[in-house]
VEXDREN-2710 file (C-alpha; in Angstrom, 1 decimal):
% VEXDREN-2710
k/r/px/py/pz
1/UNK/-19.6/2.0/-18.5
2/UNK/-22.3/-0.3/-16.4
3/UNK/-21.3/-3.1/-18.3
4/UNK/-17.9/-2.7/-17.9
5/UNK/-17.9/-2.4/-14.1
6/UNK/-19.7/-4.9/-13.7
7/UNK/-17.1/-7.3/-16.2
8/UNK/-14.6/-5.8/-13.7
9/UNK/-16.1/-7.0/-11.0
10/UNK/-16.7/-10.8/-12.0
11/UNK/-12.9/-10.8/-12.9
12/UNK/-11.7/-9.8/-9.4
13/UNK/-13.7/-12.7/-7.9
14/UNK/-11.2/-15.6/-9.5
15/UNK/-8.3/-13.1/-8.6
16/UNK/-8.8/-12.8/-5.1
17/UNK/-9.8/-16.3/-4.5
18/UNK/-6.6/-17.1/-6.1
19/UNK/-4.7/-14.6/-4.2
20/UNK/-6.2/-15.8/-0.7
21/UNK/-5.1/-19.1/-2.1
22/UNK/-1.5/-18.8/-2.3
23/UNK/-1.3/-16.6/0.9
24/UNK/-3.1/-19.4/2.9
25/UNK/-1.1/-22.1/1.3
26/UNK/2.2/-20.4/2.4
27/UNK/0.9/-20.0/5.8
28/UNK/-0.8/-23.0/6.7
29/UNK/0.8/-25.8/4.6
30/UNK/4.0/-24.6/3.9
31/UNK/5.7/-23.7/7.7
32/UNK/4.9/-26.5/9.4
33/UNK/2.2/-27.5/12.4
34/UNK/1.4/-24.0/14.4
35/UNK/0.6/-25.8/17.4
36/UNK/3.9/-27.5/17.7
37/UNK/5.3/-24.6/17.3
38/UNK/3.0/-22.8/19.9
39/UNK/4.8/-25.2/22.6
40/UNK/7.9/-24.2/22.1
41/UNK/10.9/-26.1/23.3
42/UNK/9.0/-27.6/26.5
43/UNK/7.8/-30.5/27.0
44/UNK/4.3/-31.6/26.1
45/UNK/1.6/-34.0/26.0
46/UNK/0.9/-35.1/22.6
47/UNK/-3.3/-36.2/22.8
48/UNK/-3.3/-32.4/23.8
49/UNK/-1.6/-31.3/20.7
50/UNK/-3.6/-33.3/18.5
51/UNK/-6.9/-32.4/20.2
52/UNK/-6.2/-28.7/19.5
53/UNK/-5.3/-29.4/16.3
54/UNK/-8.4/-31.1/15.8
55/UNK/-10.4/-28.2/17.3
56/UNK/-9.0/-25.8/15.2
57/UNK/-9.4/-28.2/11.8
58/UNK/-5.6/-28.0/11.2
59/UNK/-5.7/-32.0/11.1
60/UNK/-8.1/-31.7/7.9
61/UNK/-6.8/-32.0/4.1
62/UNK/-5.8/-28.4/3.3
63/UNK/-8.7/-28.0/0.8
64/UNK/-11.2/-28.4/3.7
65/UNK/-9.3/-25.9/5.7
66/UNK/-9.3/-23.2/2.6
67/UNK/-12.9/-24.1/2.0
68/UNK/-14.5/-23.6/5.8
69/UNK/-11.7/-20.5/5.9
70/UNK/-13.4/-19.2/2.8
71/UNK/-16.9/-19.9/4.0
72/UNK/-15.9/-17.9/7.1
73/UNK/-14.5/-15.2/4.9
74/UNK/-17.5/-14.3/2.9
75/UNK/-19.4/-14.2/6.5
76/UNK/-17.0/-11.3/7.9
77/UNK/-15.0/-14.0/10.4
78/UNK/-11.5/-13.7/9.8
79/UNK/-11.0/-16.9/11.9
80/UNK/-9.2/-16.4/15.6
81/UNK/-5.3/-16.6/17.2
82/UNK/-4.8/-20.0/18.4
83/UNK/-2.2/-18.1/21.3
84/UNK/-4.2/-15.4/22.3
85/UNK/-7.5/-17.0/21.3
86/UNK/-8.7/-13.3/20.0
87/UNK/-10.6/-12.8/17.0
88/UNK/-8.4/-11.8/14.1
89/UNK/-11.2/-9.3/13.2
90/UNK/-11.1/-7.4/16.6
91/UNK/-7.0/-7.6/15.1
92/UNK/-7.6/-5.9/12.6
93/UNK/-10.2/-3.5/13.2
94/UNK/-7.7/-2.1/15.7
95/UNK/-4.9/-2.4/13.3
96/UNK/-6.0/-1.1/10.2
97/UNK/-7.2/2.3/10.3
98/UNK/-4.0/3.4/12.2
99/UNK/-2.6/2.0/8.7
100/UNK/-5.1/3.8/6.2
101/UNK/-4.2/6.6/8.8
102/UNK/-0.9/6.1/7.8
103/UNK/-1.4/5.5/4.1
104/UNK/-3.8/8.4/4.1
105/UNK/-1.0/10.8/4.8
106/UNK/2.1/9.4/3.1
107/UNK/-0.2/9.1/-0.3
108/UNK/-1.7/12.9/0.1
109/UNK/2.5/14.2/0.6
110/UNK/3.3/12.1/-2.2
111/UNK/0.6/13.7/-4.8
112/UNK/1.3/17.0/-4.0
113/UNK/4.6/16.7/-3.4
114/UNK/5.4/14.5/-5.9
115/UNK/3.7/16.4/-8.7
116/UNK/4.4/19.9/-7.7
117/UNK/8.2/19.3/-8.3
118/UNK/7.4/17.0/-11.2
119/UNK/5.1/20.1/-12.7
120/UNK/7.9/22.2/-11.8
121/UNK/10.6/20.5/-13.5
122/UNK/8.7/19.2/-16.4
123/UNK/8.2/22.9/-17.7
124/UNK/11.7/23.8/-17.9
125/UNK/13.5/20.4/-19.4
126/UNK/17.4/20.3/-18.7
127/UNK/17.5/23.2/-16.3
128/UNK/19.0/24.0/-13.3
129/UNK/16.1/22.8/-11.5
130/UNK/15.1/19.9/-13.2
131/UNK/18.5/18.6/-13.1
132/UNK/18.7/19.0/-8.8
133/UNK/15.0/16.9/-9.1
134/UNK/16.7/14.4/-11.0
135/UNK/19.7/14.1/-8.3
136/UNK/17.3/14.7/-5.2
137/UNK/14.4/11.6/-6.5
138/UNK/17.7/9.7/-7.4
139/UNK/19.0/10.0/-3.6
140/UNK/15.3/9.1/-2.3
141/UNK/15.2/6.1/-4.8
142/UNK/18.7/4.5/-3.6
143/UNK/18.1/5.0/0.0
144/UNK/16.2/2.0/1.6
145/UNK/13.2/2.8/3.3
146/UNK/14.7/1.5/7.1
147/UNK/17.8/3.9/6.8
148/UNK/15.7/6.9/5.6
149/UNK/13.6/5.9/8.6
150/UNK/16.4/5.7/11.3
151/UNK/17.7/9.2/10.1
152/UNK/14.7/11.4/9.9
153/UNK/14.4/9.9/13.6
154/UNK/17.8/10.9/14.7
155/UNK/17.8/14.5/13.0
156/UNK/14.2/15.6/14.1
157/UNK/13.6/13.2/17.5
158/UNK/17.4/13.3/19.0
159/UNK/18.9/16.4/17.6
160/UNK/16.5/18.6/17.0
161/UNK/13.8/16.9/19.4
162/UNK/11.2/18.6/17.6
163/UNK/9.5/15.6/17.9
164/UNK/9.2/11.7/20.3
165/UNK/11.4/9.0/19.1
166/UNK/8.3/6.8/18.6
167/UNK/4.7/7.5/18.0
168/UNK/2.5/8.1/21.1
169/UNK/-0.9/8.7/19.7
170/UNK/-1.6/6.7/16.4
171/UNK/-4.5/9.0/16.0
172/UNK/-3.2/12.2/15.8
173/UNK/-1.5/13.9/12.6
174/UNK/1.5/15.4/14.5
175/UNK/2.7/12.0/15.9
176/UNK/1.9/10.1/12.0
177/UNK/3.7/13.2/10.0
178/UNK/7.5/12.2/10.3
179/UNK/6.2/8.1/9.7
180/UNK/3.8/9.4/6.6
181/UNK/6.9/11.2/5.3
182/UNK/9.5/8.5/5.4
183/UNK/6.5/6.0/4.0
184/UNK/5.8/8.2/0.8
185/UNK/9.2/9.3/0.2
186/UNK/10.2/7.0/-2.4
187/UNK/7.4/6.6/-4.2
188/UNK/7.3/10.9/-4.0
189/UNK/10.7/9.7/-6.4
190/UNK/8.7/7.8/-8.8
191/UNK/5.8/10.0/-8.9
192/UNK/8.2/13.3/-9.4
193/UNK/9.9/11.5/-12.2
194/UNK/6.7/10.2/-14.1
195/UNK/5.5/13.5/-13.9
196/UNK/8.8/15.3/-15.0
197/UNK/9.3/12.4/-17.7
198/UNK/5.4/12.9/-19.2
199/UNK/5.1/16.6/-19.2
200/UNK/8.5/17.2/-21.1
201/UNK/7.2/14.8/-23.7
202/UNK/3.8/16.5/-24.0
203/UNK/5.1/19.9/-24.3
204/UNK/6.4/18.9/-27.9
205/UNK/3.0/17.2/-28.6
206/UNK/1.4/18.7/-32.0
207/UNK/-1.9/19.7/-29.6
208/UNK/0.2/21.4/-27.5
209/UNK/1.2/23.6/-30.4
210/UNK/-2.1/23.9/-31.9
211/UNK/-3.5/25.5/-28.3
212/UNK/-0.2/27.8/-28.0
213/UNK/-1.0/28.7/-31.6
214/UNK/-4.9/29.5/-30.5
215/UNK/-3.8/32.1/-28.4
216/UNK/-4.9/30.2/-25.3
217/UNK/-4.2/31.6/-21.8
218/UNK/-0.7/29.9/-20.5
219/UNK/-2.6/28.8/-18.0
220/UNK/-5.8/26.9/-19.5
221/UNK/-2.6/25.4/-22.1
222/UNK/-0.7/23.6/-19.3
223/UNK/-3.6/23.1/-16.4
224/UNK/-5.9/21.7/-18.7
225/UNK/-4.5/20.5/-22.0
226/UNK/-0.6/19.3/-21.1
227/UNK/-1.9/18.3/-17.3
228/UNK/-4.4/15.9/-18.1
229/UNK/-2.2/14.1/-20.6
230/UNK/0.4/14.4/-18.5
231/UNK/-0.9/12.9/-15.5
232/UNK/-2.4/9.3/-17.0
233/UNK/0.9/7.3/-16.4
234/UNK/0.7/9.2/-13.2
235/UNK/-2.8/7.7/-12.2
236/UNK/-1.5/4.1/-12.8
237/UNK/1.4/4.4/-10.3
238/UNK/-0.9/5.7/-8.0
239/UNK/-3.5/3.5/-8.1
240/UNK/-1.2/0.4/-7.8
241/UNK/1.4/2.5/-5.4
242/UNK/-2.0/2.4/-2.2
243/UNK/-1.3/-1.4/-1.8
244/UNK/2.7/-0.7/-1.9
245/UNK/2.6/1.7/0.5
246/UNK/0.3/-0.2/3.2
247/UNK/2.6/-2.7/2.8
248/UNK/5.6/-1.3/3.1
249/UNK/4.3/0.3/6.1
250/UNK/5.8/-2.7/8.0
251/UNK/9.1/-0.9/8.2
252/UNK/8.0/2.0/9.0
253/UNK/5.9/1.1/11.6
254/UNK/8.1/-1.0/13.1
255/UNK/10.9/2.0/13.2
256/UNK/8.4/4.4/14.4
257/UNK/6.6/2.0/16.5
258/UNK/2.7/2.6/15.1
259/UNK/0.3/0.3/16.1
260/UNK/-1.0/-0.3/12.1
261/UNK/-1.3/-3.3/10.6
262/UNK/2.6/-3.7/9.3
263/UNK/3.0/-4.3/13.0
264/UNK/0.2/-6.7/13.5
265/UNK/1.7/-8.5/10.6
266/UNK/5.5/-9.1/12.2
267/UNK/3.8/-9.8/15.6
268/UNK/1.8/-13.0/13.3
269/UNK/4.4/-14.1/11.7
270/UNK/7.0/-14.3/14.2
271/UNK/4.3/-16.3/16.4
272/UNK/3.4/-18.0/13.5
273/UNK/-0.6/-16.9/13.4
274/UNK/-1.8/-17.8/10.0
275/UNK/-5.1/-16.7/10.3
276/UNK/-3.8/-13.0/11.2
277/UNK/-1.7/-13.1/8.1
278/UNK/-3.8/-14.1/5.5
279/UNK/-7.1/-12.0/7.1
280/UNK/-4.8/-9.1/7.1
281/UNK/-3.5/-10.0/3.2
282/UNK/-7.0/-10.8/2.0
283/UNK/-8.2/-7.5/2.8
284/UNK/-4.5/-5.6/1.3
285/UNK/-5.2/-7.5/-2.0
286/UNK/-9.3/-6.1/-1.6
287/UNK/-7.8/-2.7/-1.3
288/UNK/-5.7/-3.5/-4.4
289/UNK/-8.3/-4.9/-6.6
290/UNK/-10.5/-2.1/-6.4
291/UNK/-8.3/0.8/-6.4
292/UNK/-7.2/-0.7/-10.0
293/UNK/-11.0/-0.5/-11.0
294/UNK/-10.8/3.2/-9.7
295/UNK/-7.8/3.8/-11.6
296/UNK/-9.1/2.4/-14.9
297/UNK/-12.3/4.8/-14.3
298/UNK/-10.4/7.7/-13.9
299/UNK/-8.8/7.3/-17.0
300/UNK/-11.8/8.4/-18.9
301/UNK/-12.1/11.6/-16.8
302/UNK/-9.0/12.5/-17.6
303/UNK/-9.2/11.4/-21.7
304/UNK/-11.9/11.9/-23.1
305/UNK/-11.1/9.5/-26.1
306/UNK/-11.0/6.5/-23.7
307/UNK/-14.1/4.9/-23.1
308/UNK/-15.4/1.5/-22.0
309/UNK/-18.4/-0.6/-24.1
END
């Protein structure tokens, strides 16, 4: 298992420095010249753009400026906002645990959620109840993320007003449970349907059989033998679904007006901060890499015939 981990580990080194790569590619060689852009449509004095440029490294070949970003990477310095001159690590330690706040919350209603009526279905195939899953996950799947957003708001904040338009308090659970809600509602779907889908196939496994045939408790036969089967497809969405849902967390952030990093993203890019961006995406694609290591570990726990040399 050491050995393993530690294979793991080595591989996600060329994988994120290619990932960082393509991100700061996109942002800093693709769009153009920031500082340009940074004047705006007023007139200006072209020694001072090219001494900023030349302060910030931007008039460098674009391997020096990924190498020296890099370099400042692996020290902790996310580089800084050429507007606002702040350090995009201040950025983001505001920013991201309102997100992993966020995430936190939406993942936690998906799992329980998402299995619950999965478990529930699953053990009566073609029924009455399985069938309205089916329809309801459907429903969830279709809808886009923005216009579940927009109607949760109008039903709960301006009809009901059981709750504020927009969140107040990023750090408290009330304000982040309507947000968390819309976030994990379609991958709840997914997670409802993998679950459904895996359990009504187990069910007509031969060991399923065998431990009905033992005489064991109904119980210990679907908690312990059909659930852990079961849930292995289950455990893969998950583990790749935490990077989804921080992502897609710019939507609903921007609906329900959380300060999180989706926000801090949209704020970048429409000011055209490349150094926000790609900090902020090189530490999403660090969450991604290892919660697929996590994922691959936990597939052991719940087989026992898997193991790693």
């Amino acid at each position: 298992m050491g050995r393993y981990v530690a294979r793991r580990l080595l591989q996600m080194i060329p994988v994120f420095l290619g990932s960082t790569f393509l991100i700061f590619m996109m942002m800093y060689v693709l769009p153009g010249d920031p500082v340009r852009a940074l004047m705006g449509e007023q007139a200006y004095d072209p020694t001072v753009v090219e001494n900023i440029r030349h302060d910030l490294g931007l008039d460098r070949p674009w391997w020096w400026q990924y190498g020296h970003y890099l370099g400042g990477l692996f020290q902790g310095d996310f580089g800084t906002e050429i507007a606002s001159k702040r350090e995009v690590a201040d950025i983001i330690a505001d920013a991201f645990p309102v997100t992993i706040r966020l995430t936190l919350f939406a993942f936690v209603f998906m799992v329980v959620v998402g299995i619950g009526l999965g478990v529930v279905a699953g053990l009566r195939p073609d029924s009455v109840r399985d069938r309205g899953l089916l329809t309801l996950t459907l429903v969830l799947i279709s809808m886009p993320s923005f216009v579940l957003g927009y109607l949760m708001q109008y039903i709960f904040a301006f009809q009901l007003q059981m709750i504020t338009p927009t969140v107040q308090d990023s750090e408290s659970f009330g304000d982040l449970f309507l947000p968390a809600i819309v976030l994990g509602s379609l991958s709840l779907a997914y997670v409802a349907r993998l679950t459904r889908t895996s359990m009504a196939e187990n069910l007509r496994a031969d060991y399923m059989r065998t431990a009905v045939a033992k005489g064991l408790p109904r119980r210990r036969v679907v908690g312990v033998h059909l659930m852990r089967n079961s849930l292995i497809p289950v455990v893969t969405f998950l583990g790749t679904d935490i990077g989804n849902l921080m992502t897609g967390a710019i939507v609903t952030e921007g609906i329900f007006n959380v300060q999180g990093v989706g926000n801090a993203i949209f704020e970048a890019l429409t000011r055209r901060e490349g150094a926000t961006v790609v900090g902020i995406a090189s530490l999403i694609v660090i969450v991604y890499l290892f919660t697929s290591l996590l994922v691959d570990l936990l597939y052991a726990v719940l087989d026992p015939r898997i193991r790693y040399a």
